[in-house]
PyMOL Python script that loads the backbone (N, CA, C, O; Angstrom):
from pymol import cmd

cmd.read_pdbstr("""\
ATOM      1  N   UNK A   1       3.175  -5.377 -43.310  1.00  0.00           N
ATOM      2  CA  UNK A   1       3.114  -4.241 -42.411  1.00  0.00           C
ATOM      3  C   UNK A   1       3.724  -4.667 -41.084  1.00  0.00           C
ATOM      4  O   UNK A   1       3.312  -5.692 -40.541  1.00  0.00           O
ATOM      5  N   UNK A   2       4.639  -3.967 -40.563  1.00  0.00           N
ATOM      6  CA  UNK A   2       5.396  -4.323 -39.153  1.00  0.00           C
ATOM      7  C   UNK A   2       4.929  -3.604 -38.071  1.00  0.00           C
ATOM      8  O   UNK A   2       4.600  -2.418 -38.090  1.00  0.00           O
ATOM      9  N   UNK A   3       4.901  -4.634 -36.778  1.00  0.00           N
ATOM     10  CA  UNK A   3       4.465  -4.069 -35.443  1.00  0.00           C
ATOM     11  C   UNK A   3       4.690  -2.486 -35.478  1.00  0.00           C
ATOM     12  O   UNK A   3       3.749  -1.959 -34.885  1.00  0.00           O
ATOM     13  N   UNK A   4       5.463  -1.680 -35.887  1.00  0.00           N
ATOM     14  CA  UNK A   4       6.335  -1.186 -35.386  1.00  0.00           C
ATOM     15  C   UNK A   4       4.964  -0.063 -35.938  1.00  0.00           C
ATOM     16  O   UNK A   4       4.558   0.727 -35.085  1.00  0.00           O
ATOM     17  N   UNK A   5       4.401  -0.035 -37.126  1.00  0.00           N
ATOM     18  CA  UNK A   5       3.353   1.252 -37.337  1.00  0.00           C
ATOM     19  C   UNK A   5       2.474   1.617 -36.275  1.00  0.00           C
ATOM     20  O   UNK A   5       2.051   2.753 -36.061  1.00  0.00           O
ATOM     21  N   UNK A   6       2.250   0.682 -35.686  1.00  0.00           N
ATOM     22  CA  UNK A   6       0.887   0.432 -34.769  1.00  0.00           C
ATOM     23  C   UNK A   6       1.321   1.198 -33.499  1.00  0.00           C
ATOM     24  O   UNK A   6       2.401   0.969 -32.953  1.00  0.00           O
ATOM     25  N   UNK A   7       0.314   2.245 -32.987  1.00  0.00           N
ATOM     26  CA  UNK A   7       0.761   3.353 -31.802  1.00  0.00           C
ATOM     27  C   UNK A   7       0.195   2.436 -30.624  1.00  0.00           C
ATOM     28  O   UNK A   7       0.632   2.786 -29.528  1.00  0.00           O
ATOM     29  N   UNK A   8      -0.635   1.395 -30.592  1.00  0.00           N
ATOM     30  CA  UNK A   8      -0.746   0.403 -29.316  1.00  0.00           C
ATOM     31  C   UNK A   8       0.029  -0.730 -29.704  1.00  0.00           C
ATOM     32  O   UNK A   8       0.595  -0.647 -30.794  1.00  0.00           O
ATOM     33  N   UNK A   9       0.196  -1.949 -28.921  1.00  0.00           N
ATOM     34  CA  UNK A   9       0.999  -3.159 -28.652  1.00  0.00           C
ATOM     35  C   UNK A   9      -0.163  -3.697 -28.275  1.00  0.00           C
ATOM     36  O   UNK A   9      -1.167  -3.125 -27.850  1.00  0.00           O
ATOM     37  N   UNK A  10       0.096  -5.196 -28.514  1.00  0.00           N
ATOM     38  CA  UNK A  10      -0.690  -6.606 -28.278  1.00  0.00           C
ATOM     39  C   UNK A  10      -1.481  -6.446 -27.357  1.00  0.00           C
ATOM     40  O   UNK A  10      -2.706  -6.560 -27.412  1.00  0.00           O
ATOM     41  N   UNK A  11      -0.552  -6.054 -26.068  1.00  0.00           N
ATOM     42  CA  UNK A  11      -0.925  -5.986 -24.684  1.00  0.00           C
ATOM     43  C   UNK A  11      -2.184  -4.729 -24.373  1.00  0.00           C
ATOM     44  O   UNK A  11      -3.103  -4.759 -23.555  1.00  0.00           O
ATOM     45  N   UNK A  12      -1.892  -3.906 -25.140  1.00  0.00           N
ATOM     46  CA  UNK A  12      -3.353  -2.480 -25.495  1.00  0.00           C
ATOM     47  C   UNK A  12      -4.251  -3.113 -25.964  1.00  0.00           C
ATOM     48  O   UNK A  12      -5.281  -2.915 -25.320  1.00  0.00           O
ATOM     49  N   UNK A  13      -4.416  -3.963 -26.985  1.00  0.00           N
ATOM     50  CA  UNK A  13      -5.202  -4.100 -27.910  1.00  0.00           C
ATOM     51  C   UNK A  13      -6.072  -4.936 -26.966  1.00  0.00           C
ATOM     52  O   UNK A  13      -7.239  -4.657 -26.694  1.00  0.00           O
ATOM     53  N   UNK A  14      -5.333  -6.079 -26.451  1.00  0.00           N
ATOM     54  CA  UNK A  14      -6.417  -6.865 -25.972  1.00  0.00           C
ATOM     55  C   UNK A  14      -6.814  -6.652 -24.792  1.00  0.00           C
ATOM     56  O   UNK A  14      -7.661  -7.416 -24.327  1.00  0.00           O
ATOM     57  N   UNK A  15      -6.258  -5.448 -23.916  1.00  0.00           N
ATOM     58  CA  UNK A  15      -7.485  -4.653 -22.891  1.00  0.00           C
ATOM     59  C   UNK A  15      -7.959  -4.310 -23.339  1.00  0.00           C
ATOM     60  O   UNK A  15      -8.948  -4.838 -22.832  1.00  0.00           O
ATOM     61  N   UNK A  16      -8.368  -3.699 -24.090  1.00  0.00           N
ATOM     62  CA  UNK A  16      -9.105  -2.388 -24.959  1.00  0.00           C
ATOM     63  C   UNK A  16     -10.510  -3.374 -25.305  1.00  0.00           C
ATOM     64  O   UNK A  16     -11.608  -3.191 -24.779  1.00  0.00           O
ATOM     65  N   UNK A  17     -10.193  -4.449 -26.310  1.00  0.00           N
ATOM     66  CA  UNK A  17     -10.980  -5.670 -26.344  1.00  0.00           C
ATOM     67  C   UNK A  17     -11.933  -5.853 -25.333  1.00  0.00           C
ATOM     68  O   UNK A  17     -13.142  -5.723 -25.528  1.00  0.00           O
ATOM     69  N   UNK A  18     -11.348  -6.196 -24.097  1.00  0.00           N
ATOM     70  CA  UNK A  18     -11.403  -6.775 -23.196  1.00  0.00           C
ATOM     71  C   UNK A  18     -12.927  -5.543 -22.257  1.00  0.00           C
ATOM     72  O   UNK A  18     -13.991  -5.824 -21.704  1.00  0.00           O
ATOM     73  N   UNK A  19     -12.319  -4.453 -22.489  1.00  0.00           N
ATOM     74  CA  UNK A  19     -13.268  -2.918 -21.787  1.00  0.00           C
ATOM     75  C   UNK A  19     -14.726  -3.397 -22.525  1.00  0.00           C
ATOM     76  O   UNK A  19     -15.705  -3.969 -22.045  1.00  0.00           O
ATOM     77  N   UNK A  20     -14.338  -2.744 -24.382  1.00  0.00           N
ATOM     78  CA  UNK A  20     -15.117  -3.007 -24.835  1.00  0.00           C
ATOM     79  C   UNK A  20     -16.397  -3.982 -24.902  1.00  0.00           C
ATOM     80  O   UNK A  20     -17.529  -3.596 -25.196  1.00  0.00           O
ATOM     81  N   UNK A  21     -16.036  -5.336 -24.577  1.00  0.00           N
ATOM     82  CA  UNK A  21     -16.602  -6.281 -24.153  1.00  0.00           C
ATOM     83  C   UNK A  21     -17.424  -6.043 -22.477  1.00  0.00           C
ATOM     84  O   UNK A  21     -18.591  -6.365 -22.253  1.00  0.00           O
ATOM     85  N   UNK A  22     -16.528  -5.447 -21.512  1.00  0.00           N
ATOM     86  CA  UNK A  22     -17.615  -4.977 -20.272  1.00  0.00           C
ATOM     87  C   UNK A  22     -18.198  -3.925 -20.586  1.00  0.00           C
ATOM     88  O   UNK A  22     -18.928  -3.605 -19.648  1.00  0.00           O
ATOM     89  N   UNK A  23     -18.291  -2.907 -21.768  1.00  0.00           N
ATOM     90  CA  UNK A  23     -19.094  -1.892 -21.566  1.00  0.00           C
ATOM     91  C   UNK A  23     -20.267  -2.561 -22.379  1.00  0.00           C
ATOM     92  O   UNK A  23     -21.483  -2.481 -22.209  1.00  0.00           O
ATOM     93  N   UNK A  24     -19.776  -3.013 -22.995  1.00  0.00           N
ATOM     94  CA  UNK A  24     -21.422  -4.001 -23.668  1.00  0.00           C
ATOM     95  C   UNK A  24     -21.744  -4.428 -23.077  1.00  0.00           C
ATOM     96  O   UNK A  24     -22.906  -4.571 -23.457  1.00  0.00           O
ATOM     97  N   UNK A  25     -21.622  -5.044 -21.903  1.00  0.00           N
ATOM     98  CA  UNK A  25     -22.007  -5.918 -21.545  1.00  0.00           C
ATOM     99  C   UNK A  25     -23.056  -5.247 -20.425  1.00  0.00           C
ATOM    100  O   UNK A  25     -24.155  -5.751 -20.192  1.00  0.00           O
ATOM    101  N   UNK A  26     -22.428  -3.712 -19.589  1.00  0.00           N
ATOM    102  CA  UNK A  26     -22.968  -3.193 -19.114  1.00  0.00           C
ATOM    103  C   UNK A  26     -24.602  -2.400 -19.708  1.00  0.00           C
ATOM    104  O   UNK A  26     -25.669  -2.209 -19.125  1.00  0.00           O
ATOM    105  N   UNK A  27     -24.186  -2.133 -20.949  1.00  0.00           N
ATOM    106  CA  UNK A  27     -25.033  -2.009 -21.668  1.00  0.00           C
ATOM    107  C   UNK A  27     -26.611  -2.623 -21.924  1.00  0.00           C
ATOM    108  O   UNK A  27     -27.675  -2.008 -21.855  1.00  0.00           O
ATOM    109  N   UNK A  28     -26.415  -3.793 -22.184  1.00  0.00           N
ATOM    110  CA  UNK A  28     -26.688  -4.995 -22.094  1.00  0.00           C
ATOM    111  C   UNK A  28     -27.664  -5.093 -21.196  1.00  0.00           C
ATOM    112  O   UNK A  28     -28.867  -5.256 -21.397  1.00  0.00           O
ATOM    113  N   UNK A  29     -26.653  -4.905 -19.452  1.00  0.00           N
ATOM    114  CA  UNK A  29     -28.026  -5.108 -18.397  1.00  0.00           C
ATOM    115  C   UNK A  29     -28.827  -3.838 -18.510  1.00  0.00           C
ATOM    116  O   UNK A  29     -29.927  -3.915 -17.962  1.00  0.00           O
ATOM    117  N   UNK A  30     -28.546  -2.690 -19.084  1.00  0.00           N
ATOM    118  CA  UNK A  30     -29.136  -1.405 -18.885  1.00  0.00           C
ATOM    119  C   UNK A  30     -30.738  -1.691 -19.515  1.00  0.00           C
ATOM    120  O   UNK A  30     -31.804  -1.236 -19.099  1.00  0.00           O
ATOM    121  N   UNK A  31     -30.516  -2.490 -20.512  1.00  0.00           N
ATOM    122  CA  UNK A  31     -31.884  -2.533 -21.209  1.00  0.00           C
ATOM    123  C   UNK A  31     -33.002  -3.633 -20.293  1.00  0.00           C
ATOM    124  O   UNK A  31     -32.813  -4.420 -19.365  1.00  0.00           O
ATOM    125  N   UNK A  32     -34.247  -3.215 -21.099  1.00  0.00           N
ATOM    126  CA  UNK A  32     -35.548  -4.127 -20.528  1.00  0.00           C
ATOM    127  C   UNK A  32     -36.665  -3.302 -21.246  1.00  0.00           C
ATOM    128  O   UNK A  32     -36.503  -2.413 -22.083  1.00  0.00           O
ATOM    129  N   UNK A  33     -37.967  -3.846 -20.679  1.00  0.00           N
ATOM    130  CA  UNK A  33     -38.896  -3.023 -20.990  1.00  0.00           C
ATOM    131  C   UNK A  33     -39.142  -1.950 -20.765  1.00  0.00           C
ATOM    132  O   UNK A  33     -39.139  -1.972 -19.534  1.00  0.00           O
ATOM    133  N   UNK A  34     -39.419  -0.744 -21.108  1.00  0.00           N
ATOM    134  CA  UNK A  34     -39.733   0.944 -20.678  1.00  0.00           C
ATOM    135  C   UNK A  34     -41.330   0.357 -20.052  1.00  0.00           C
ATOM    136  O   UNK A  34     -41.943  -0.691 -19.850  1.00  0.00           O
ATOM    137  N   UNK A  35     -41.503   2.198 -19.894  1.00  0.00           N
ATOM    138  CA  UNK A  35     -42.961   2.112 -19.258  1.00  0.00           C
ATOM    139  C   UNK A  35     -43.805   2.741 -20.214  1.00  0.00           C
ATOM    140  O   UNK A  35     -43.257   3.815 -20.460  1.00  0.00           O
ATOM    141  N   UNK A  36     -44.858   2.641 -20.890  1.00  0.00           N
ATOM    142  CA  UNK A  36     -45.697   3.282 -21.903  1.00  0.00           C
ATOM    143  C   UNK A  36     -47.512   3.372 -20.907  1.00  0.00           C
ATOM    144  O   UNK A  36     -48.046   2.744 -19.993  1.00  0.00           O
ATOM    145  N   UNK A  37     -47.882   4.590 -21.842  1.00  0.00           N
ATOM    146  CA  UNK A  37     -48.292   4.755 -21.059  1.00  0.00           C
ATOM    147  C   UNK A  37     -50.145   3.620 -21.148  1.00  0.00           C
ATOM    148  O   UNK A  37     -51.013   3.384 -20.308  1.00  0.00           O
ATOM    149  N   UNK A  38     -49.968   3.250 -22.561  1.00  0.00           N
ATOM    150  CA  UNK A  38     -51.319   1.679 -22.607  1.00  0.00           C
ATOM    151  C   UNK A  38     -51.015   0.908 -20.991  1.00  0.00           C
ATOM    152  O   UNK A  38     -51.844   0.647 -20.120  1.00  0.00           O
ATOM    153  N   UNK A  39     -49.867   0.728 -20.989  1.00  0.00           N
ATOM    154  CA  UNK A  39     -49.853  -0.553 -19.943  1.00  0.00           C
ATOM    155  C   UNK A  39     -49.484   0.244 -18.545  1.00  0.00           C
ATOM    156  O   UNK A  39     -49.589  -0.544 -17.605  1.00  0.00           O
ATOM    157  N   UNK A  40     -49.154   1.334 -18.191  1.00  0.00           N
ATOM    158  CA  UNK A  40     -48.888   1.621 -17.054  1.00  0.00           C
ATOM    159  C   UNK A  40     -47.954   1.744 -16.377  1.00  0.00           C
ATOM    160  O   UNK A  40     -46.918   1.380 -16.934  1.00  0.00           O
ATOM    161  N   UNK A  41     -47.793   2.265 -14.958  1.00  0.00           N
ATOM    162  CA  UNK A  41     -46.687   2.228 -14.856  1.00  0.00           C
ATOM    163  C   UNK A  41     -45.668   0.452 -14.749  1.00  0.00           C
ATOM    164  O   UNK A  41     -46.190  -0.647 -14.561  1.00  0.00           O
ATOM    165  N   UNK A  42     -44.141   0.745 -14.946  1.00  0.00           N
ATOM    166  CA  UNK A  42     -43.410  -0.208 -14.900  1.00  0.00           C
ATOM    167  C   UNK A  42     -42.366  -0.169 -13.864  1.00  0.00           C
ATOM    168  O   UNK A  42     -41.267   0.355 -14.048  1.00  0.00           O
ATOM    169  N   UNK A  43     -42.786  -0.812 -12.620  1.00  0.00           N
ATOM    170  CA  UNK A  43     -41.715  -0.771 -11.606  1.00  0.00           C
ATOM    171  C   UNK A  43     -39.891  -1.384 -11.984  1.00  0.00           C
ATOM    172  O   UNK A  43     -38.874  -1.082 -11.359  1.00  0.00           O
ATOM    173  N   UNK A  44     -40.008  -2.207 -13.081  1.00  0.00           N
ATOM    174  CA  UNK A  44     -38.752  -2.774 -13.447  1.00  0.00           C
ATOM    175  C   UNK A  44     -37.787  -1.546 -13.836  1.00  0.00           C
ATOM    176  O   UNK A  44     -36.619  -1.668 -13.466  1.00  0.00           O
ATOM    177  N   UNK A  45     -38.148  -0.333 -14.564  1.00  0.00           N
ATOM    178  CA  UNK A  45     -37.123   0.393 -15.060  1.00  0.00           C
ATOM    179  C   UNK A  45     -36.486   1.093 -13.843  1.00  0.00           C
ATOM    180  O   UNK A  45     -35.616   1.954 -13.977  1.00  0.00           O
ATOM    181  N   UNK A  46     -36.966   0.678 -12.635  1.00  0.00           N
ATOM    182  CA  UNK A  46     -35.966   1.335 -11.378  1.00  0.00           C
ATOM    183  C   UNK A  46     -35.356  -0.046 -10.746  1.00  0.00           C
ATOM    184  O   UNK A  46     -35.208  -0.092  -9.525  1.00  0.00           O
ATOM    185  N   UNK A  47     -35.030  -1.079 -11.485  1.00  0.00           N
ATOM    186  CA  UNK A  47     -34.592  -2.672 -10.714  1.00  0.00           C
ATOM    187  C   UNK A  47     -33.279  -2.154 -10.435  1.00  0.00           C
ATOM    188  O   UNK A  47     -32.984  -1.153 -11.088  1.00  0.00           O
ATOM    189  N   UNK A  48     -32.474  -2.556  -9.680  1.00  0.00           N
ATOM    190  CA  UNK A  48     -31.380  -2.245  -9.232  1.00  0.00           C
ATOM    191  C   UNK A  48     -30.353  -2.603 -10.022  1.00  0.00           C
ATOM    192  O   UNK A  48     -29.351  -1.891 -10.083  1.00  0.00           O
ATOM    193  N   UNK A  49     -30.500  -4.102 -10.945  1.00  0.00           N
ATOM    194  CA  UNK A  49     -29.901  -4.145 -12.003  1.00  0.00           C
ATOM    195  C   UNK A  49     -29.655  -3.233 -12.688  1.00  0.00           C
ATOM    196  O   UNK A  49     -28.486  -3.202 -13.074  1.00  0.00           O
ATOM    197  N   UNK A  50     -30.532  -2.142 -13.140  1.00  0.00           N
ATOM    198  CA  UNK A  50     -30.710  -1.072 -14.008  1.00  0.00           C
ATOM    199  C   UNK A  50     -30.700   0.083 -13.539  1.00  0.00           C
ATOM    200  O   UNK A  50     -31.461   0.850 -14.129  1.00  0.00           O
ATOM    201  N   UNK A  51     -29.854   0.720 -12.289  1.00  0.00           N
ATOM    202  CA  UNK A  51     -29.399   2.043 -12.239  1.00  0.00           C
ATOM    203  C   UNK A  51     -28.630   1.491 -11.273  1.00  0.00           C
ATOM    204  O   UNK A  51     -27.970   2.501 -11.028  1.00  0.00           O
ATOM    205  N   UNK A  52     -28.329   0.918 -10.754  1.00  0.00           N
ATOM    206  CA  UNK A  52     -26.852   0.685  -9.603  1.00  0.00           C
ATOM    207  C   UNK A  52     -26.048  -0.609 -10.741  1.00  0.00           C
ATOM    208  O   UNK A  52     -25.385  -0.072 -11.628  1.00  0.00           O
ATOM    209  N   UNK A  53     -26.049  -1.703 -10.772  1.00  0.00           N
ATOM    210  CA  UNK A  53     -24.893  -2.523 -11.277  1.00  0.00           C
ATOM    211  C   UNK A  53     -24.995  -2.091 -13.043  1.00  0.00           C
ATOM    212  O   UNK A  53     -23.897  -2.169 -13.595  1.00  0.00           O
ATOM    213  N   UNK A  54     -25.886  -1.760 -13.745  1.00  0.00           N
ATOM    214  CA  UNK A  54     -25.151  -1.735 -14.802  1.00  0.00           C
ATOM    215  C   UNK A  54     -24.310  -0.346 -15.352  1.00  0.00           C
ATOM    216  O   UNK A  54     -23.612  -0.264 -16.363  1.00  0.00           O
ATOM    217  N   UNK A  55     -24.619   0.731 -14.329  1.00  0.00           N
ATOM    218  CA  UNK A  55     -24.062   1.609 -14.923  1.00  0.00           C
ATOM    219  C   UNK A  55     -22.492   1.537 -14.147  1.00  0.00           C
ATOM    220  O   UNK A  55     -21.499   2.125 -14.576  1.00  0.00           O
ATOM    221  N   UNK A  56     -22.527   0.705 -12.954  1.00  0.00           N
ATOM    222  CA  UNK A  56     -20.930   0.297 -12.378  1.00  0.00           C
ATOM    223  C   UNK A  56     -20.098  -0.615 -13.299  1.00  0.00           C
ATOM    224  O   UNK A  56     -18.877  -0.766 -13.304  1.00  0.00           O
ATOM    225  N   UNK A  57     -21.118  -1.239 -14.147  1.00  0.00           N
ATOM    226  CA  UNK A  57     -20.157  -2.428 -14.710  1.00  0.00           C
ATOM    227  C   UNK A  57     -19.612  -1.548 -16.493  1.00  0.00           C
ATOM    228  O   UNK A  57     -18.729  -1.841 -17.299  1.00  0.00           O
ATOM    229  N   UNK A  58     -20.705  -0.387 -16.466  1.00  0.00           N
ATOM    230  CA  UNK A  58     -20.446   0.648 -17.198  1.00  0.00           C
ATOM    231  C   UNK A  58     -18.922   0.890 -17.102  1.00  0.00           C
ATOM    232  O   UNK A  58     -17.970   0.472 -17.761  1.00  0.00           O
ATOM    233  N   UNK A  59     -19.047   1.771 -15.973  1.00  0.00           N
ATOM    234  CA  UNK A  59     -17.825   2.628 -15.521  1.00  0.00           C
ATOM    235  C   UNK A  59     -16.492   2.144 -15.475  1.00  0.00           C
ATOM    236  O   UNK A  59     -15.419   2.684 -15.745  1.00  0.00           O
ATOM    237  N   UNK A  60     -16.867   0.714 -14.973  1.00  0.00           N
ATOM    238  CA  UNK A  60     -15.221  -0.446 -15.239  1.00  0.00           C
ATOM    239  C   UNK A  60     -14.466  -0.106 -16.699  1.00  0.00           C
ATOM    240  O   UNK A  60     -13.406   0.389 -17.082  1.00  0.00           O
ATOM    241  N   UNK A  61     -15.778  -0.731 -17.313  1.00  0.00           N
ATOM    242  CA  UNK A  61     -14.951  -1.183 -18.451  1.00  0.00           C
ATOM    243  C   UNK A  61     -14.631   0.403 -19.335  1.00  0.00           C
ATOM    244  O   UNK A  61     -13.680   0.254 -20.103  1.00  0.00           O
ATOM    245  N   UNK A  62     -15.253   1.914 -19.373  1.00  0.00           N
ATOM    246  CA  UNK A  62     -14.479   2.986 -19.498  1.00  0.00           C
ATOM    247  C   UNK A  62     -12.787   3.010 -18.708  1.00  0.00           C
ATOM    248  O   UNK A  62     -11.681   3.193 -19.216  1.00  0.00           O
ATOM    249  N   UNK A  63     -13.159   2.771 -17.435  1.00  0.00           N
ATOM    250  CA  UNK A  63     -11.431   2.899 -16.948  1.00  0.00           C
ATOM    251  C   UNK A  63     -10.695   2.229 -17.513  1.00  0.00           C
ATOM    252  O   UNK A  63      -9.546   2.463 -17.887  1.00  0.00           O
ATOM    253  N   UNK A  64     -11.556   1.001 -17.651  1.00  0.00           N
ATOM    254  CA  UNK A  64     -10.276   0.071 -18.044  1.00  0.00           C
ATOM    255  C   UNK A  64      -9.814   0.312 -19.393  1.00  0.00           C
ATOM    256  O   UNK A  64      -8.692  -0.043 -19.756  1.00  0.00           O
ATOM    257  N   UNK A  65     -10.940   1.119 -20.428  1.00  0.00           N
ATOM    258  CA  UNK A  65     -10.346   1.005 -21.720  1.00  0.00           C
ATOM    259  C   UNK A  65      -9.668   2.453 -21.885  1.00  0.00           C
ATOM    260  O   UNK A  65      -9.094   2.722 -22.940  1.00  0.00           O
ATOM    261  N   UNK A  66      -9.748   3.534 -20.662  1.00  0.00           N
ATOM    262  CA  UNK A  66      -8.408   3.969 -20.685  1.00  0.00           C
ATOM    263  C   UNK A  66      -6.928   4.274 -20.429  1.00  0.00           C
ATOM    264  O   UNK A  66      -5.966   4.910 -20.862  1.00  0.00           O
ATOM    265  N   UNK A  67      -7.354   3.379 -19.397  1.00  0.00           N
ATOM    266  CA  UNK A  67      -6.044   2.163 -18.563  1.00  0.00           C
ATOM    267  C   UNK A  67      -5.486   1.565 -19.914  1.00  0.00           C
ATOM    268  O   UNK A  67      -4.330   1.953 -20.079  1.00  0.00           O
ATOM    269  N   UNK A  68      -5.971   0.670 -21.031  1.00  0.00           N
ATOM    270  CA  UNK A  68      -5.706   0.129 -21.909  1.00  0.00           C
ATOM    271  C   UNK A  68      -5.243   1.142 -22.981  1.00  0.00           C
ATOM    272  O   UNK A  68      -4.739   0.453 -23.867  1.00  0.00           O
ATOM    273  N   UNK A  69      -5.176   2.382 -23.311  1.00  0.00           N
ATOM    274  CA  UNK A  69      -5.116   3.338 -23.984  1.00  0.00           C
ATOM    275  C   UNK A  69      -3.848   3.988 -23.301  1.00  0.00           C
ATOM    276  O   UNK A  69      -2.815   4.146 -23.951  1.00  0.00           O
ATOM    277  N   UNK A  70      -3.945   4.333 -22.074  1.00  0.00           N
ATOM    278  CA  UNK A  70      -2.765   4.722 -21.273  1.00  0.00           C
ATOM    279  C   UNK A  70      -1.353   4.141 -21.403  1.00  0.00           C
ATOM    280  O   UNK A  70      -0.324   4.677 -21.817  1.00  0.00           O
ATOM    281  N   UNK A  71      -1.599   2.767 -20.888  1.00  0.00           N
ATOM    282  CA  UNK A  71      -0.747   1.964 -20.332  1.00  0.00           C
ATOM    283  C   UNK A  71       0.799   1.807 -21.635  1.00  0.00           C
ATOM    284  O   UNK A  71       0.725   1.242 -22.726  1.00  0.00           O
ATOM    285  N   UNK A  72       1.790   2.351 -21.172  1.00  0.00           N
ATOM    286  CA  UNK A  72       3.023   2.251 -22.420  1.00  0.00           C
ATOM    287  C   UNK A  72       3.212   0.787 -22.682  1.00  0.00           C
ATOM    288  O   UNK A  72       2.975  -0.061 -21.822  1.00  0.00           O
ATOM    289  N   UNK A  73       3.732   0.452 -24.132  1.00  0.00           N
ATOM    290  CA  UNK A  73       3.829  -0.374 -24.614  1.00  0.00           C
ATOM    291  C   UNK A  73       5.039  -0.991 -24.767  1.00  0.00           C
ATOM    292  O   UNK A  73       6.082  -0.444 -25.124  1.00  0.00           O
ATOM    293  N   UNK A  74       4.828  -2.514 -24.401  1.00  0.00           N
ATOM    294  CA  UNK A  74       6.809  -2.740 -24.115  1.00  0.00           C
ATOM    295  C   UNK A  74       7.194  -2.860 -25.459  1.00  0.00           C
ATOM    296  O   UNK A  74       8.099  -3.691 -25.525  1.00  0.00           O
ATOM    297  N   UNK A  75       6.873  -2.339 -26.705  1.00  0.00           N
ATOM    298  CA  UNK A  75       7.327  -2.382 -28.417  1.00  0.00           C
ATOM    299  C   UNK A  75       7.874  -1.297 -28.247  1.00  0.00           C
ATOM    300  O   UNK A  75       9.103  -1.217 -28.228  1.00  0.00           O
ATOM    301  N   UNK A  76       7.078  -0.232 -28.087  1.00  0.00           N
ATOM    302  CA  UNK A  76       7.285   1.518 -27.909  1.00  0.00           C
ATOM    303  C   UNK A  76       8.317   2.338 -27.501  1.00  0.00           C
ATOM    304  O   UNK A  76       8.956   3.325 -27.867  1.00  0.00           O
ATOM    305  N   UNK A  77       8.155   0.881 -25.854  1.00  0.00           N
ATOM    306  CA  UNK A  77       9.872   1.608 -25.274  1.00  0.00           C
ATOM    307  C   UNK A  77      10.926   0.596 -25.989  1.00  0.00           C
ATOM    308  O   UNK A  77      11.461   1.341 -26.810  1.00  0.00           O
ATOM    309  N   UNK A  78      11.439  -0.506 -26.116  1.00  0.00           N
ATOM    310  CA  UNK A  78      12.208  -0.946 -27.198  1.00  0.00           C
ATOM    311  C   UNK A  78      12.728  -0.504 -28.608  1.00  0.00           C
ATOM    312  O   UNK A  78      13.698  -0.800 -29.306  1.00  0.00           O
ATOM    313  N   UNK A  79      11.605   0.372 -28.722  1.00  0.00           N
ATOM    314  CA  UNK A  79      11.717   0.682 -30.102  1.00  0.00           C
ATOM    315  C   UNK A  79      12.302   2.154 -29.959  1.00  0.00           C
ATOM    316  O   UNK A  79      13.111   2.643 -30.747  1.00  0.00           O
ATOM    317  N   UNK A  80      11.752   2.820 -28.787  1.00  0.00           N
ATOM    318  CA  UNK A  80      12.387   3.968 -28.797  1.00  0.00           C
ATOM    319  C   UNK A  80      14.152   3.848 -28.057  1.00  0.00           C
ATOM    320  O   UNK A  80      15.118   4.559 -28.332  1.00  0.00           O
ATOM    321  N   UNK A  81      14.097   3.066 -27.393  1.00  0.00           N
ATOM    322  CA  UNK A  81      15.428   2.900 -26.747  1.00  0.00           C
ATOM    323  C   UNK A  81      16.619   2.619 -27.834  1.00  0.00           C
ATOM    324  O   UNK A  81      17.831   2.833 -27.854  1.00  0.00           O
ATOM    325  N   UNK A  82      15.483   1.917 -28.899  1.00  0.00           N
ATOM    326  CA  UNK A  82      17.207   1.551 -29.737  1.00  0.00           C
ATOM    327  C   UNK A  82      17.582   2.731 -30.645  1.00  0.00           C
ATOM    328  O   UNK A  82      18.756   3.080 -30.776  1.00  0.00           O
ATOM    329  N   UNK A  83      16.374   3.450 -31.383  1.00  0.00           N
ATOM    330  CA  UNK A  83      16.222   4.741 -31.718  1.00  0.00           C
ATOM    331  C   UNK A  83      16.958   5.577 -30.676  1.00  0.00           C
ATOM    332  O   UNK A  83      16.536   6.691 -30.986  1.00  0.00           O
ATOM    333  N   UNK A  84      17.535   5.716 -29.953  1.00  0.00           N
ATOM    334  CA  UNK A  84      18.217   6.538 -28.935  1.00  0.00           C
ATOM    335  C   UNK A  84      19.464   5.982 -29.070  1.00  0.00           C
ATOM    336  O   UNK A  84      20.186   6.961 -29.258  1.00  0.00           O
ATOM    337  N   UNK A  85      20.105   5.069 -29.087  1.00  0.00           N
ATOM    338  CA  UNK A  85      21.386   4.416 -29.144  1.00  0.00           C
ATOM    339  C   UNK A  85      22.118   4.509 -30.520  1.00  0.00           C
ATOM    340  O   UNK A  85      23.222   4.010 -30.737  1.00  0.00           O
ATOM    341  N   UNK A  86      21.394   5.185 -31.394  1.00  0.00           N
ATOM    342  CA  UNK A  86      22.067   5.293 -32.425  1.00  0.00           C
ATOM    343  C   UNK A  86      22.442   6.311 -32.794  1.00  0.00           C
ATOM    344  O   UNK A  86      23.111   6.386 -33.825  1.00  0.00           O
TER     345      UNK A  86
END
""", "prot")
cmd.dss("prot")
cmd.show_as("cartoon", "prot")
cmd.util.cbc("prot")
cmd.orient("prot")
């Protein structure tokens, strides 16, 4: 199978990777213990970790994975340029 099927390039793939990996990761800090109501309340589910940085480290890695989705591919234009010359 040749580069040439593939509608992203190297350079997509491994931002895209790359997002994926910060939105997990954002993910990630989002979690902890909840509050139930046996044990009471739980001041941690308002930690700042958990509604200011993880939903920012959220939001990165969305842009970036459509920055990575966006971004033209130097196969794409090569490939279309020579497709034009003929």
């Amino acid at each position: 199978m040749s580069s040439n099927n593939f509608a992203l390039g190297k350079k997509n793939l491994i931002i895209i990777g790359i997002a994926a990996v910060i939105i997990l990761i954002g993910f990630i800090l989002m979690s902890g213990p909840g509050t139930t109501v046996e044990e009471g309340f739980n001041p941690d589910i308002f930690s700042p970790r958990r509604i200011k940085v993880a939903p920012i480290v959220c939001m990165i890695g969305f842009v970036l994975m459509i920055f990575g989705i966006l971004i033209p591919s130097k196969n794409k234009k090569e490939t279309n340029d020579s497709n034009q010359n003929r």
